[in-house]
C-alpha positions as CSV (number, residue, x, y, z in Angstrom):
1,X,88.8,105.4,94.6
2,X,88.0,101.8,93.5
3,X,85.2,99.8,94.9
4,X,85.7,97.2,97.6
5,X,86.3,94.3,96.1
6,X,83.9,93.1,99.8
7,X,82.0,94.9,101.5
8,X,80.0,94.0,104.9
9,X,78.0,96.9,106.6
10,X,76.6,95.7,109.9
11,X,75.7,92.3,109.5
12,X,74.2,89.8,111.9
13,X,73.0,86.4,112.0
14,X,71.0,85.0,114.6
15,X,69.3,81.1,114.3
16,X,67.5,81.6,117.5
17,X,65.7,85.1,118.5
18,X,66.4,83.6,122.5
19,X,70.2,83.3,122.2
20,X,72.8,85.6,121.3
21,X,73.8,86.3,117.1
22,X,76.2,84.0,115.5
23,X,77.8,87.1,114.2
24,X,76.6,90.7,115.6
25,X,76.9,94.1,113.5
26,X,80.2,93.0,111.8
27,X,81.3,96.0,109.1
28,X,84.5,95.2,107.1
29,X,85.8,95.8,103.4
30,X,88.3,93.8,101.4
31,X,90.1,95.9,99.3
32,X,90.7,94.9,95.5
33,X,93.4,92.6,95.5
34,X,93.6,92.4,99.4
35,X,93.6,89.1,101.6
36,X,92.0,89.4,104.4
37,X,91.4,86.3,107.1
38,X,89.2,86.0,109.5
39,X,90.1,84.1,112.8
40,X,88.9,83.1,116.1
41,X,87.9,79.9,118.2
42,X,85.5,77.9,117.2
43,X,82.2,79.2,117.2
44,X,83.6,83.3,117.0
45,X,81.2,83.3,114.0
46,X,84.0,83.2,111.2
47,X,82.3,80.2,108.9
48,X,79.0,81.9,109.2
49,X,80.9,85.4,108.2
50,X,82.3,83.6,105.3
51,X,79.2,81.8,104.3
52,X,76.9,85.0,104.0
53,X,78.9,86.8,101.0
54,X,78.0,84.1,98.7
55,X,74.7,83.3,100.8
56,X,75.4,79.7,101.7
57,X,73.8,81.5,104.9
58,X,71.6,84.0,104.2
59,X,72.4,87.2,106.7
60,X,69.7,88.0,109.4
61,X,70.2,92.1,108.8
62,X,72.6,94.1,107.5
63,X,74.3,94.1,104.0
64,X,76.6,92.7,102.3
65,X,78.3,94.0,98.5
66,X,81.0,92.2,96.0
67,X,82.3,94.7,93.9
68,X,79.2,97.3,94.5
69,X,76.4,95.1,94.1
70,X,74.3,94.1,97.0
71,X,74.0,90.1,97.0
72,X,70.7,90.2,97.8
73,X,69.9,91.3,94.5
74,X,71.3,88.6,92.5
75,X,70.6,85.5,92.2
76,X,72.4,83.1,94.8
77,X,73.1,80.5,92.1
78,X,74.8,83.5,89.6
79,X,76.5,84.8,93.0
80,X,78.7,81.6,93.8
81,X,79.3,81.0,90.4
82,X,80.9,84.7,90.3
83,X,83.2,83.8,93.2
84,X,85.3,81.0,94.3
85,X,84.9,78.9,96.7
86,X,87.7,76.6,97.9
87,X,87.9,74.5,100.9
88,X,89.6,72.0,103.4
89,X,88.8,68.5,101.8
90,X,88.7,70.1,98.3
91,X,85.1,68.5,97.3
92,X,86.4,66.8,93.9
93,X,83.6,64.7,92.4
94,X,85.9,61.3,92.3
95,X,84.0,59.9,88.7
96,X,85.2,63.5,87.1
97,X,88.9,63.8,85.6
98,X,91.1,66.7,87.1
99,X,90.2,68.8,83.8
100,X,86.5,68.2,84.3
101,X,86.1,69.3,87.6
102,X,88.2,72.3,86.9
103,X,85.5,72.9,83.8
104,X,82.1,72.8,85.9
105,X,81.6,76.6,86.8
106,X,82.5,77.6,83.5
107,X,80.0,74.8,81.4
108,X,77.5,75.6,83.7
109,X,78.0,79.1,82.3
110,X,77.9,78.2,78.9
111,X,81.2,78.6,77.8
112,X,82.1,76.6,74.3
113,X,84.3,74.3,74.3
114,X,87.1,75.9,73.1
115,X,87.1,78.7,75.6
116,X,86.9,76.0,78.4
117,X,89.2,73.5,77.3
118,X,92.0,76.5,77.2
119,X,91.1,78.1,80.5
120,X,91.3,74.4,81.9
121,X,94.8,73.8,80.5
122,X,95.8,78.0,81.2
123,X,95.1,76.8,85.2
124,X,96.6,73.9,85.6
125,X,99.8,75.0,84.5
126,X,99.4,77.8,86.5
127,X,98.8,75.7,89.3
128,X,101.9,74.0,88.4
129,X,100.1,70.4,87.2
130,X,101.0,70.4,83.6
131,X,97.8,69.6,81.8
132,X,98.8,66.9,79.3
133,X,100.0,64.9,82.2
134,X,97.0,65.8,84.9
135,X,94.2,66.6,82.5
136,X,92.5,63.0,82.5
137,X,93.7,61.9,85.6
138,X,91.1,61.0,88.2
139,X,91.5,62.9,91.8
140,X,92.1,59.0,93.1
141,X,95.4,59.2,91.6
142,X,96.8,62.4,93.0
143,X,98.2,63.5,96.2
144,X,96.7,65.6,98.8
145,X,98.3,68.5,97.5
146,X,97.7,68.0,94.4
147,X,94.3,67.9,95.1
148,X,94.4,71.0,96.7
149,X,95.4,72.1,93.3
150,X,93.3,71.3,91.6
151,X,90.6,73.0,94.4
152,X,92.4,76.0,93.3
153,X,92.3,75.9,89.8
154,X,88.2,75.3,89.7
155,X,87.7,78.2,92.2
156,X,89.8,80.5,89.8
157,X,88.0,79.0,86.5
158,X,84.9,81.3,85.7
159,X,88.2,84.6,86.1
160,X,85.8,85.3,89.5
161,X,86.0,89.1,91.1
162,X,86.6,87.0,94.2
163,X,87.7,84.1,96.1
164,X,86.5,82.6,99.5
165,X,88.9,79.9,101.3
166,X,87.2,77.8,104.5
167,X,90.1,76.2,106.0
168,X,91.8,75.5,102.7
169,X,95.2,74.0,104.2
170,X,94.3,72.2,107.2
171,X,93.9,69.1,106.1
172,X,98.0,68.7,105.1
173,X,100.7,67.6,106.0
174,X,102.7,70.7,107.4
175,X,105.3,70.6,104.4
176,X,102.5,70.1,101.4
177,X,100.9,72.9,103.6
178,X,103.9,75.3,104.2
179,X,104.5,74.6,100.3
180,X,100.8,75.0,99.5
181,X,100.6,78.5,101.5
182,X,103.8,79.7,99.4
183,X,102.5,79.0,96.0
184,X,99.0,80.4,97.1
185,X,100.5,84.1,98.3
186,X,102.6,84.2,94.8
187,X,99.6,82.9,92.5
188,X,97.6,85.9,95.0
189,X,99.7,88.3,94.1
190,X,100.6,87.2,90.2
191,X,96.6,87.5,89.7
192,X,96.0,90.1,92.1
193,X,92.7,88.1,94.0
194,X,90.5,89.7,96.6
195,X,90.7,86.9,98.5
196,X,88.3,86.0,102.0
197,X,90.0,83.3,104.1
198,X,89.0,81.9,107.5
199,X,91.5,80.0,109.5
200,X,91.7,78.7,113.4
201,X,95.8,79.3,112.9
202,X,97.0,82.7,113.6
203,X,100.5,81.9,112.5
204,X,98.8,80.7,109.2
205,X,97.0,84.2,109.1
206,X,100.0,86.1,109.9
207,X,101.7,84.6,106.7
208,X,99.1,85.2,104.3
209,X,96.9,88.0,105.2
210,X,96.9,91.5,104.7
211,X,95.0,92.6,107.4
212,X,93.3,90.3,110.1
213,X,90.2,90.3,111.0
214,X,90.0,88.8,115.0
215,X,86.4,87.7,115.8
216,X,84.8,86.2,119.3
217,X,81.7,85.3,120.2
218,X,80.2,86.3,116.8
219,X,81.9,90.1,117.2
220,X,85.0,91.9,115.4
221,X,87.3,92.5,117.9
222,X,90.0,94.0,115.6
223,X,91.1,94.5,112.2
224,X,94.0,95.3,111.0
225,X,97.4,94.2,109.6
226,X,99.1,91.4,111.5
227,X,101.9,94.2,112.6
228,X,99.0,96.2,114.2
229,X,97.8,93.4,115.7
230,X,101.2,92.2,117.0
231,X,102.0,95.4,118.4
232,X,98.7,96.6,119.4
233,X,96.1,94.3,120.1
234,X,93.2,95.7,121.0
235,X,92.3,93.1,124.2
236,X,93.4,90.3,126.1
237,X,91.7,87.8,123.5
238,X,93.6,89.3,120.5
239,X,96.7,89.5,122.8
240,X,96.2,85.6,123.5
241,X,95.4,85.1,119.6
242,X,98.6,86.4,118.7
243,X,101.2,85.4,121.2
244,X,101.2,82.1,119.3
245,X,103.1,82.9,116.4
246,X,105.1,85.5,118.6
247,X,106.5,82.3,121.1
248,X,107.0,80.3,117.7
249,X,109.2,83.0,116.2
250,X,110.7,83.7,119.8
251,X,111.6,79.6,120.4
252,X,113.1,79.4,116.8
253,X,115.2,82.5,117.0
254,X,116.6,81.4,121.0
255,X,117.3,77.9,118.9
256,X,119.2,79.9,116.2
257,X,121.4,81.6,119.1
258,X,124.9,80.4,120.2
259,X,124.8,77.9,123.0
260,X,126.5,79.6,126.1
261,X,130.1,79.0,126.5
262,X,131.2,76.6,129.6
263,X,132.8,77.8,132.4
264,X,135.8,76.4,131.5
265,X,137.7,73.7,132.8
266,X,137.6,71.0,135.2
267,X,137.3,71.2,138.8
């Protein structure tokens, strides 16, 4: 059996020893090449959940592995530079072209030139921005999406055993976003990523996860596949979670339908 690509084993993190955990005794695994999202309101502890596997927070108990290794052992510089990070508002540096901010993690890793300047151009045109028209271009002069992109690209440029997405969408429009989710699940599934990724949008998690992890109040409510959770949520909060995308999918269908014949004829 491989190893988790993530692993959490009861983890907590509490800021004040008088008020409840941000997040309480939270155990869950991401398989290898698995895309798990974690969702709830704000404030269910999801960020924080997020931020503690590369130890932008540093957990309060418990313990947390990427690919076997407990990231309490390695550095915490190493460890985000060994997993991307993307997130809403993309973080560009603005005085950097598209191909240098796509090249930080790996320079700061000591790749030579060569090596970079191909895994630049490799991601790009993965990312579908054809490098010898996006390379030197300044993030001022693209698009949202295309910034977005880009966001991509540098969190897939040091070949990372994971990835970690905060809210990486919700900044868009809804068809850059809809279009941006698409090519996201195929590249996922072309480079088979272990991907993390929170989002306040159950519709949005429904699309793109595997399995679903629901937290409230800083506590896993349920995980599982967004079939399980749509046929068996495990309480009333993961039954109000996921009615959203149900009564979207119900509205569109009744829309799809047939309107109802007249009754035919005047009176």
């Amino acid at each position: 059996m491989s190893v988790p690509a993530i692993e959490l084993e009861n983890v907590t993190k509490a800021y004040d020893p008088a008020k409840p955990p941000a997040v309480r005794e939270v155990s869950l695994a991401v398989a290898q090449g698995e895309v798990l999202a974690l969702v709830g309101g704000s404030g269910s502890g999801k960020t924080t959940t997020l931020k503690m596997i590369n130890r932008l927070i540093e957990p309060t108990s418990g313990t947390i592995r990427v690919l076997g290794e407990e990231v309490t052992t390695i550095d915490p510089v190493l460890l985000r530079r060994s997993i991307g990070y993307a997130f809403q508002g993309v973080g560009l540096f603005p005085h950097l072209t598209v191909g240098d901010n796509v090249a930080i993690t790996p320079r700061l890793l000591g790749w030579n030139a060569d090596r970079t300047r191909c895994r630049i151009d490799e991601l790009l045109a993965l990312v579908d921005l054809p490098p010898e028209t996006y390379r030197d271009r300044l993030p001022a002069e693209l698009s949202g999406g295309q910034r977005q992109r880009v966001g991509f690209a540098r969190a897939l440029a040091a070949e990372p055993g994971a990835i970690l997405m905060d809210e990486p969408f919700g900044a868009l429009d809804p068809i850059t976003r809809d279009a941006l989710q698409n090519e996201f699940r195929e590249l996922q599934r072309k480079l088979s990523l272990s991907v993390v990724i929170v989002t306040h949008d159950m519709t949005e998690a429904v699309l793109l996860a595997d399995r679903i992890a629901v937290m409230h109040e800083g506590v896993l409510r349920q995980l599982g596949s967004p079939r399980e959770l749509l046929t068996a949520p495990a309480d009333d909060y993961v039954a109000q979670l996921i009615e959203t995308p149900r009564r979207h999918s119900d509205f569109i269908e009744s829309l799809m339908q047939p309107e109802a014949a007249g009754d035919g004829g005047a009176a």
